[in-house]
N, C-alpha and C positions, 0 to 999 in steps of 0.2 A: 531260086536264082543260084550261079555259081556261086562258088565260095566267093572267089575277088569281087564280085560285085553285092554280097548281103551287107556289112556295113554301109555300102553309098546307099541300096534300099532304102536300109532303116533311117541313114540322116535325112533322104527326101520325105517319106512318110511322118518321121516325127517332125520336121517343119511343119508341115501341114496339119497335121494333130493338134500342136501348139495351138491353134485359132483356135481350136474348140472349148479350150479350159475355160474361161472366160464365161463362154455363152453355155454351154454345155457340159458342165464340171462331170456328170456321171457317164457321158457318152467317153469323153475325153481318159478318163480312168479305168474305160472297158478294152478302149485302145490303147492303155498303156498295160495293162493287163495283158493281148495277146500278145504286141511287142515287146513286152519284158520276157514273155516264153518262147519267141521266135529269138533274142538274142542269147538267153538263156541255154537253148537249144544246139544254135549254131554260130556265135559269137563268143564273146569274151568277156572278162569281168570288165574292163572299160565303157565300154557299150551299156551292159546294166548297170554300172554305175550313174552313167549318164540319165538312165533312165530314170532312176529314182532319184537323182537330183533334180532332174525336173520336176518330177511329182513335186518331191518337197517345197521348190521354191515356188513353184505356182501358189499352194494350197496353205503354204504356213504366214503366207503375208494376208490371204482373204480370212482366214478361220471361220470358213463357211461350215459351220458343223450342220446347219440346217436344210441344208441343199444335199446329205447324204454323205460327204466327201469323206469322213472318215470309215465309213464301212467301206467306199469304195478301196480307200488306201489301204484298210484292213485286209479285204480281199483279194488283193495285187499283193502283200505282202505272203499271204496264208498261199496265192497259187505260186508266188515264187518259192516256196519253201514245198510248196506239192512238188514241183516241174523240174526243179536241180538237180543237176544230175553230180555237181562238185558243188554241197555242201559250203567244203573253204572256201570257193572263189567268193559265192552268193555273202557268207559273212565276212569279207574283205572290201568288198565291192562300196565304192563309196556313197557315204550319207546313208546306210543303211540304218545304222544305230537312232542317228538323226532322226530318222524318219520314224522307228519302233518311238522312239521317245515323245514325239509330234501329238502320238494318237492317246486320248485321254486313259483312266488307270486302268479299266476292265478290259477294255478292248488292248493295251500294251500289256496286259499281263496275260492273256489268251495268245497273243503274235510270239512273246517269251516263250509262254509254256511251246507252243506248237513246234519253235527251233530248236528248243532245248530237248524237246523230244526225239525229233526227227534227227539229232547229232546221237545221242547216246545210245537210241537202237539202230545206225547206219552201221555199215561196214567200214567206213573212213572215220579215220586214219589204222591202216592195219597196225596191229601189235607192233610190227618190226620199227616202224615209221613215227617221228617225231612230228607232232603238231605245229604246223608254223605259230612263229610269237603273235602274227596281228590277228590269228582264227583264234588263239585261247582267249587274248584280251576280248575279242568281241564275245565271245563263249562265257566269258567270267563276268562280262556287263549284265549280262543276257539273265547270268543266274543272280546277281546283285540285285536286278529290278525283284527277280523273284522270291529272294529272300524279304525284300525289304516290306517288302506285301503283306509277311507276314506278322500279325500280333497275338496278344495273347487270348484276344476274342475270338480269332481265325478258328474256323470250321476243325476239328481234329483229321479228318481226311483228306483236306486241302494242308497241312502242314505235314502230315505225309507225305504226300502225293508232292508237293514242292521238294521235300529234301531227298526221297529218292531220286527223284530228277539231277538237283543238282549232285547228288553223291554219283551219281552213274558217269555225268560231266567230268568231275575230277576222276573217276577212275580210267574215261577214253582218255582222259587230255595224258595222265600220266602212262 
């Protein structure tokens, strides 16, 4: 559609959507999955914010875990982190964190690792260019979760593999 008219799209489509969570929570998540990549795309961080706040408030008052819904919100989380093409916006975008937080420890510490990856080997933010304050704070949530993970039974290649991550974070963010 033209530009002027992909926002009105997406508010008539995600009306319609809405009905299905309900009856059909993994249909519903599939199509919040393409429409998080079409606003993603050609929209703005508003619009995916919107998107993920629905997710969230549909699914965190059911806690249907047994109907699949958290792979599905794992998946909508891992292809918005495939499909960004800015990084910041996606980790500004509201209820994001929210949402990483929602999904129980293995599955939120795989959605961490995955941004915290995808931030430290991105091109953004060039050298010259300061990191806005609300991408670090979500950046430093991000590595929080992922420290916190760690103890002194953790795997020796996973606390590797964790601190490089976040050491590579504080060197883009600085």
């Amino acid at each position: 559609p033209p530009a002027s008219a992909r926002a009105w799209v997406l508010g008539e489509v995600w009306a319609a959507a809405g009905e299905f969570a309900a009856v059909h929570p993994k249909l519903y998540l599939g199509l919040a999955q393409i429409w998080l990549k079409f606003a993603l795309l050609y929209l703005g961080q508003p619009e995916v914010g919107m998107i993920l706040s629905d997710v969230l408030s549909r699914f965190s008052e059911t806690h249907d875990w047994a109907a699949g819904v958290e792979e599905g919100v794992s998946y909508l989380l891992s292809a918005a982190v495939q499909h960004s093409e800015d990084l910041s916006a996606l980790l500004t975008a509201d209820r994001l964190l929210a949402l990483v937080n929602w999904l129980s420890s293995p599955v939120r510490l795989e959605i961490c690792r995955t941004i915290v990856e995808r931030f430290a080997s991105s091109k953004q933010p060039s050298a010259s260019s300061a990191c806005p304050p609300a991408v670090v704070q979500a950046l430093l949530e991000l590595c929080r979760i992922l420290h916190n993970s760690l103890t002194e039974s953790a795997i020796e290649d996973v606390r590797r593999q964790y601190s490089q991550l976040i050491c590579a974070t504080i060197r883009r963010i600085d």
